[in-house]
PASEBA-1860 file (N, C-alpha, C; in nm, 3 decimals):
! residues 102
1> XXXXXXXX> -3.688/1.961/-6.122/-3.578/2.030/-6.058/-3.566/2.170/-6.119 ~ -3.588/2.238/-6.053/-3.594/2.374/-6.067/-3.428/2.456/-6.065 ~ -3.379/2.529/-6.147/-3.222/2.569/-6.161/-3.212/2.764/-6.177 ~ -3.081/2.822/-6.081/-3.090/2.958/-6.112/-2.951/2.952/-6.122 ~ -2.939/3.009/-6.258/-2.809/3.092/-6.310/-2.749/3.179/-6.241 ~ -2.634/3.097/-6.180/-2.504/3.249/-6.102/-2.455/3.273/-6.149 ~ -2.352/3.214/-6.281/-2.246/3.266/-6.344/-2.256/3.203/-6.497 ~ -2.197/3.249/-6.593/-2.144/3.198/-6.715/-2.042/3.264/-6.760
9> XXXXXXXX> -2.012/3.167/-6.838/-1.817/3.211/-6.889/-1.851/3.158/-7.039 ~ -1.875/3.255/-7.127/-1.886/3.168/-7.317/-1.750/3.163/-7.375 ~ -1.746/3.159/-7.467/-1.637/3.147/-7.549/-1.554/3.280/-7.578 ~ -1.576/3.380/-7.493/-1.485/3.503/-7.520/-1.360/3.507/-7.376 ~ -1.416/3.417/-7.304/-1.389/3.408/-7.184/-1.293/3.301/-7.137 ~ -1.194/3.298/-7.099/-1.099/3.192/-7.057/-1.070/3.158/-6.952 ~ -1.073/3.039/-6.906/-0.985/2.958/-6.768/-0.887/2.968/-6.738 ~ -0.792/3.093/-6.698/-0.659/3.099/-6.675/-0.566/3.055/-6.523
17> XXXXXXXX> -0.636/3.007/-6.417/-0.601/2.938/-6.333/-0.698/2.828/-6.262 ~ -0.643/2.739/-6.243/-0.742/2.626/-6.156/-0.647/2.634/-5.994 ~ -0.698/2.640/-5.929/-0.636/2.624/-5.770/-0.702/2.512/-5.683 ~ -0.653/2.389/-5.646/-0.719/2.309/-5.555/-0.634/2.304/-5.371 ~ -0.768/2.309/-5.295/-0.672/2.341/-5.150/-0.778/2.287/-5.059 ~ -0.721/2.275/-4.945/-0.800/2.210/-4.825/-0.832/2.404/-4.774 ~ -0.924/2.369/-4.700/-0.952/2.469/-4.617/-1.012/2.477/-4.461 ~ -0.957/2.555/-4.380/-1.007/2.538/-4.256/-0.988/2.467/-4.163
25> XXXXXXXX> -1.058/2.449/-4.032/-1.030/2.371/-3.968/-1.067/2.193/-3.963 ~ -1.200/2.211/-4.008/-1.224/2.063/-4.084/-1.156/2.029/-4.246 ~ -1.082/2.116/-4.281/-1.010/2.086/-4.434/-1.074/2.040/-4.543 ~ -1.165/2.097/-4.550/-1.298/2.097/-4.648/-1.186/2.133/-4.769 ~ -1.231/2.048/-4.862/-1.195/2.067/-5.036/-1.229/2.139/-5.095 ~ -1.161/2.241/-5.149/-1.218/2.329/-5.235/-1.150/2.378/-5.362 ~ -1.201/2.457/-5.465/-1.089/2.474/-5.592/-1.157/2.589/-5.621 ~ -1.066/2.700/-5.660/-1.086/2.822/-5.715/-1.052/2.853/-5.892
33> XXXXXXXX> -1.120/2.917/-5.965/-1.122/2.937/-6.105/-1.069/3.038/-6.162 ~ -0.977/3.128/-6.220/-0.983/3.259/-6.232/-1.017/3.221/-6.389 ~ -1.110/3.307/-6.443/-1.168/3.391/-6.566/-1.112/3.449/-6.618 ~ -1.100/3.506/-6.744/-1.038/3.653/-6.761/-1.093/3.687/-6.941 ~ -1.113/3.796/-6.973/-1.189/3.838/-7.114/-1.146/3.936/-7.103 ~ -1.057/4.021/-7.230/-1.001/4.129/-7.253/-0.981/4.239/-7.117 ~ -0.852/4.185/-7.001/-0.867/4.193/-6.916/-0.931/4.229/-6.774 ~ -1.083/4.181/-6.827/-1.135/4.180/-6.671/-1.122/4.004/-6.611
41> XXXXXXXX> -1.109/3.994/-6.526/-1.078/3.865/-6.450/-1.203/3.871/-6.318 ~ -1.249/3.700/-6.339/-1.339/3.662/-6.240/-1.286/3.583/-6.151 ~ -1.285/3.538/-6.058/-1.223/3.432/-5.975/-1.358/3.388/-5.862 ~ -1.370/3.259/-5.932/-1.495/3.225/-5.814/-1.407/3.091/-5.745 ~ -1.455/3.114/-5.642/-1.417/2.960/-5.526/-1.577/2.842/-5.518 ~ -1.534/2.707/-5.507/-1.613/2.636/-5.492/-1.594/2.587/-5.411 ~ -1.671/2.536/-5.283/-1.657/2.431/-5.178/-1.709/2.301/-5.197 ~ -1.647/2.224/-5.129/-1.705/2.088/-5.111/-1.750/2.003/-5.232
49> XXXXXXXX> -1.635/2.003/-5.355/-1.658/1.901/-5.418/-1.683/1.794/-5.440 ~ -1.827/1.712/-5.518/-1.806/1.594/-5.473/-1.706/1.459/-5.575 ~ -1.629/1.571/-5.659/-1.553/1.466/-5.737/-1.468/1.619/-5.808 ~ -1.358/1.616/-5.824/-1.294/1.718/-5.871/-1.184/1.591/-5.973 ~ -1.216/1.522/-6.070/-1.161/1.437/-6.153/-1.156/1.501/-6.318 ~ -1.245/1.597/-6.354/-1.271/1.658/-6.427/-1.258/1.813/-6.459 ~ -1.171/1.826/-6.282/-1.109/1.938/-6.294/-1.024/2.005/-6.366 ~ -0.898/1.930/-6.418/-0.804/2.022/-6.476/-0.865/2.022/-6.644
57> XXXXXXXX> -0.956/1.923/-6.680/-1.009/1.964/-6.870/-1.078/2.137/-6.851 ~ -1.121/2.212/-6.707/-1.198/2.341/-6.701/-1.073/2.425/-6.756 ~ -0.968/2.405/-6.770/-0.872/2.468/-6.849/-0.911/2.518/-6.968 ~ -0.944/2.405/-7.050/-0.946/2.411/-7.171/-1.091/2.407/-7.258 ~ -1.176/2.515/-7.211/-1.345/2.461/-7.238/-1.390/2.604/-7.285 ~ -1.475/2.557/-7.363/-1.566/2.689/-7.455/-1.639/2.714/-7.376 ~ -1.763/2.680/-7.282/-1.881/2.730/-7.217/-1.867/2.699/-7.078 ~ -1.913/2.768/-6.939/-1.962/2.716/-6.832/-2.064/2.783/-6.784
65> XXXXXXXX> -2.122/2.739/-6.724/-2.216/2.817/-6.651/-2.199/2.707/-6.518 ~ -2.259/2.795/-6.371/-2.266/2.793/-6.230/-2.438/2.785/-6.245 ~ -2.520/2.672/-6.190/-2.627/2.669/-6.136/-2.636/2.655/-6.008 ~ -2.778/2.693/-5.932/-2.796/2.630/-5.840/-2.941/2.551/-5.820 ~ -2.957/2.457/-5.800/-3.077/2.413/-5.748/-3.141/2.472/-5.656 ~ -3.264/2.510/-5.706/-3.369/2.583/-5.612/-3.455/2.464/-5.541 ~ -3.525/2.486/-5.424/-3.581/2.380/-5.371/-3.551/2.208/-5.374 ~ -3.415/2.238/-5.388/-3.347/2.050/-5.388/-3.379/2.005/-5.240
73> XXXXXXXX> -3.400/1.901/-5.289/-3.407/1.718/-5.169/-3.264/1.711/-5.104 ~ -3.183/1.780/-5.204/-3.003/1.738/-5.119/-2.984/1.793/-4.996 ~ -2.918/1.710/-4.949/-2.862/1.809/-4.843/-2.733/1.855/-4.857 ~ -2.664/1.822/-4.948/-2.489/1.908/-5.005/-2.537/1.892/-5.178 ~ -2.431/1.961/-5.223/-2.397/1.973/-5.367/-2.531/2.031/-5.421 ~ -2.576/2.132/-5.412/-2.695/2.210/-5.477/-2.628/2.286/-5.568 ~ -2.495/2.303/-5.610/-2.414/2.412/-5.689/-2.367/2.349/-5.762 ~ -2.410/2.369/-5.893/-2.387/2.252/-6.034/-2.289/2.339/-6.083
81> XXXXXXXX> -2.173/2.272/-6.117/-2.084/2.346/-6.263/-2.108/2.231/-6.371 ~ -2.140/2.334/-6.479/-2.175/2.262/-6.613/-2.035/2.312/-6.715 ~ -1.963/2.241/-6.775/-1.899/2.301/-6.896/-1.846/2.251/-7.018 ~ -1.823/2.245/-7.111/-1.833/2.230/-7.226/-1.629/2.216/-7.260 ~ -1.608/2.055/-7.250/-1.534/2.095/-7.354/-1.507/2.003/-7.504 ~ -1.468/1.856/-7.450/-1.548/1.752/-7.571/-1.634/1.728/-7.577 ~ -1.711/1.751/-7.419/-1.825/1.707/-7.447/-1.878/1.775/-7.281 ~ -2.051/1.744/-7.240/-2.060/1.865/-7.131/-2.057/1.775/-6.979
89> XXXXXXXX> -1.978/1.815/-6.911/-1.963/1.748/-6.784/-2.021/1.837/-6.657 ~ -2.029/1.795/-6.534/-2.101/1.877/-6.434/-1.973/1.829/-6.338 ~ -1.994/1.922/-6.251/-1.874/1.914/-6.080/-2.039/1.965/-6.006 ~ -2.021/1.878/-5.936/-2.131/1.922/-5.793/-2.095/1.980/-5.717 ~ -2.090/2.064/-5.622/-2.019/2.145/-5.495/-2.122/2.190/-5.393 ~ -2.097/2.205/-5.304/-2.220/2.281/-5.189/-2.212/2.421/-5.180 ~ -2.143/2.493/-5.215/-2.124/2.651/-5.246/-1.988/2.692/-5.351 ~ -2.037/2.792/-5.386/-1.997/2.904/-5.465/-1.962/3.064/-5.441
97> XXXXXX> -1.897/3.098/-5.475/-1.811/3.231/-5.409/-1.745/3.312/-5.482 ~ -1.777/3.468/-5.509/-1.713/3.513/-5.609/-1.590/3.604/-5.522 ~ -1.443/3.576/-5.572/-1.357/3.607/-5.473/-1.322/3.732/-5.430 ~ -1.307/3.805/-5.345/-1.314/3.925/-5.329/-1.423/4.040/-5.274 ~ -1.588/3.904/-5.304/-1.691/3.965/-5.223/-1.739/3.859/-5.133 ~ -1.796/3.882/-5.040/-1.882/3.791/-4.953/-2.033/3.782/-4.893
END
């Protein structure tokens, strides 16, 4: 399985909002992140989670990084969140979105 780096957030970098919301007309699940490091702020959106149970510990975590699977067998969730806080957990999603561009 082949993986490309969209985003990382290290330890200078903080989780200052989690947002979870339906969207659209099919009400697709989604949750947005805002970032922030000596005030610049990131805010990425994720769609189509396939488990958001491990969502609210992204509060409180030293590392993340956003992969994506290159040439995956899936047909959803090719957009890995990896992050670090007792220990390293993943959220699967089918896209990723940095807010404000498209």
């Amino acid at each position: 399985m082949k993986e490309k780096k969209l985003y990382e957030f290290g330890p200078n970098w903080e989780a200052t909002r989690i947002a979870i919301e339906r969207k659209g007309h099919e009400r697709i699940l989604s949750f947005s992140v805002e970032f922030e490091k000596e005030g610049e702020v990131v805010e990425l959106e994720f769609l189509g989670p396939k488990d958001i149970d491990s969502l609210p510990e992204l509060i409180d975590v030293e590392h993340v990084i956003v992969l994506q699977e290159i040439n995956s067998q899936r047909e959803l969730g090719t957009i890995k969140l990896e992050f670090l806080g007792e220990c390293w957990q993943e959220i699967w999603c089918d896209s990723v979105s940095k807010v404000g561009q498209t």
